[in-house]
C-alpha positions, 0 to 999 in steps of 0.5 A: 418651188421657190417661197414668196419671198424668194421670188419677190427678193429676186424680182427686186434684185433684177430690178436693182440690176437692170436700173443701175444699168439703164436709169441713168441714160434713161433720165438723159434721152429727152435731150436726143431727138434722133440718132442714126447711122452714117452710111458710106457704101463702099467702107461700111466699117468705116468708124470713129469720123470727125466733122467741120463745115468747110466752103458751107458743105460738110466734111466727114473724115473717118478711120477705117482699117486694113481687112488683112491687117487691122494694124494698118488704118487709114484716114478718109474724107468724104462729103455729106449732104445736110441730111449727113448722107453721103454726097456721092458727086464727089469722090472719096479720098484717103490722105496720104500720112504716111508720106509724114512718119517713118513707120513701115505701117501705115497707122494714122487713126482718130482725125479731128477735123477744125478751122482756125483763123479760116484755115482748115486743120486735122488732128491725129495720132500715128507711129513715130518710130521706124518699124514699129507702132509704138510710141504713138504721138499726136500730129498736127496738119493743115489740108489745101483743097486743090482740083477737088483733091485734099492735100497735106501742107506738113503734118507736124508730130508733136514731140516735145512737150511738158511731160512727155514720156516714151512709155505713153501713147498720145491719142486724143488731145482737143483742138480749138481755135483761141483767137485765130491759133490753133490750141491742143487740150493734153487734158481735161481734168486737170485742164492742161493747154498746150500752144504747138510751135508749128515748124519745131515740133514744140508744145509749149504749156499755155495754161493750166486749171483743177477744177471739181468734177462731177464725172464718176465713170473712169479717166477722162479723156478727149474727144471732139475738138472744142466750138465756142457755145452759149459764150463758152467752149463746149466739147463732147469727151469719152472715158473708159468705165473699168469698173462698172459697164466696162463701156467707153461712155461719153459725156460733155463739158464747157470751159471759159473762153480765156486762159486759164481755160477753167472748166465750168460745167460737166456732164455727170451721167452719160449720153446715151448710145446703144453700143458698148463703144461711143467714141465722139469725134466732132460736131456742129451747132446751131441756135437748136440743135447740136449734131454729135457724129461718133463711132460705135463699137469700132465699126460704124458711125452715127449722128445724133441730133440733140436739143442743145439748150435742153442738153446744155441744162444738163451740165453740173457746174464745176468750181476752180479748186 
């Protein structure tokens, strides 16, 4: 039989245990109102969406992939209702990429969907060379709405860039609209801004700022594209925790309206998701409420609404270092 003592130091270290699993989000959850799944019947393992209000409907894109060949991903586009259910009078569309790269797959993943200066914009990353998926870059593309049909003006691959590197795969830069031009976030911490010259595959570096972080949780790196809230961007990002959960974690952060774009406050414990991969592609806000829409597990999509000023409290402020 196991000593009093026994039993009491391992009632404590499950408690330990299961605290510094769950605590943390438990202290973030009165901030999420509900959190649900979005449903397209006909793509059930459709994951990682994106959303913009355009022509005042919603627009959902998302990422789905090859049954037989779960290299080969497509991007679809799909309209919801306000209650972010599917809008079935009108049909289900996959873009046609692969029309934009040499790759002999087609392996667009990952849109973030955008308006700039009231022109509608998707961000993603695909292949660059023939034959092969490697190295992956980011593409830039308007869409035209035509006879009910999504079209592709040009997808522009963003090729020459400070820093750029064959070795590296380029997945998830952050959109946002800064005065009517379309701006790419390469990073967040360092925040580092980069200007695409569309027609010349050229980024240039717009502006640059280090700031502190109060994130502990693995690398930052982007998620949904950046809206202007409270006077202030705001965006959702997701980072990959290695060392602790082994969980892609998600959290949030704001950076002022003008160059150099500091940082000005972050998440410093997670939003709270129940899968072990949340992957924040878009969102909308109003007065109350933001609506984050996100993958989970690479095989589903969810919504969750969330009181915006009591998550906005949350925030840490951060300072230029």
């Amino acid at each position: 039989m196991w000593k009093v003592e026994s039993i009491s130091t391992y009632f404590i270290s499950i408690v330990t245990l299961l605290a510094s699993v769950w605590c943390t989000p438990l202290l973030a959850r009165e901030y999420v109102l509900e959190d649900k799944k979005i449903i397209i019947p006909e793509y059930p393992n459709a994951f990682n969406p994106s959303i913009v209000r355009w022509n005042d409907e919603l627009l959902l894109s998302f990422r789905i992939s090859n049954p037989a060949n779960d290299m080969e991903t497509f991007i679809g586009l799909c309209w919801l209702d306000e209650n972010f259910k599917l809008n079935k009078e009108k049909k289900i569309q996959f873009l046609k990429t692969e029309l934009f790269t040499r790759a002999v797959l087609t392996s667009a993943q990952d849109a973030r969907l955008l308006t700039v200066d009231d022109k509608l914009y998707i961000v993603y990353n695909d292949a660059s060379i023939t034959g092969a998926l490697l190295p992956r870059r980011m593409y830039v593309a308007e869409l035209n709405y035509v006879d009910d049909t999504f079209e592709i003006v040009h997808a522009e691959i963003m090729q020459s860039y400070e820093g750029a590197s064959l070795q590296r795969w380029e997945k998830n830069w952050v959109p946002f609209d800064y005065e009517g031009n379309l701006l790419l976030a390469y990073s967040i911490a360092p925040h580092k801004v980069l200007y695409p010259i569309l027609g010349t595959s050229v980024c240039e570096t717009f502006a640059f700022s280090v700031s502190t972080k109060p994130w502990k949780f693995g690398e930052l790196r982007g998620g949904t594209p950046a809206l202007i809230c409270d006077d202030e961007y705001l965006s959702f990002f997701h980072s990959y925790d290695a060392l602790g959960s082994r969980r892609y974690l998600m959290g949030a952060y704001t950076f002022s309206l003008d160059p150099p774009f500091e940082l000005t406050a972050m998440s410093d414990i997670a939003i709270p998701t129940e899968g072990r991969i949340a992957f924040p592609g878009g969102f909308l806000v109003s007065k109350k409420y933001i609506w984050l829409v996100y993958g989970m597990n690479d095989e589903r999509m969810r919504v969750m609404k969330i009181d915006r000023h009591a998550f906005m409290d949350t925030l840490k402020p951060v300072s230029a270092i």
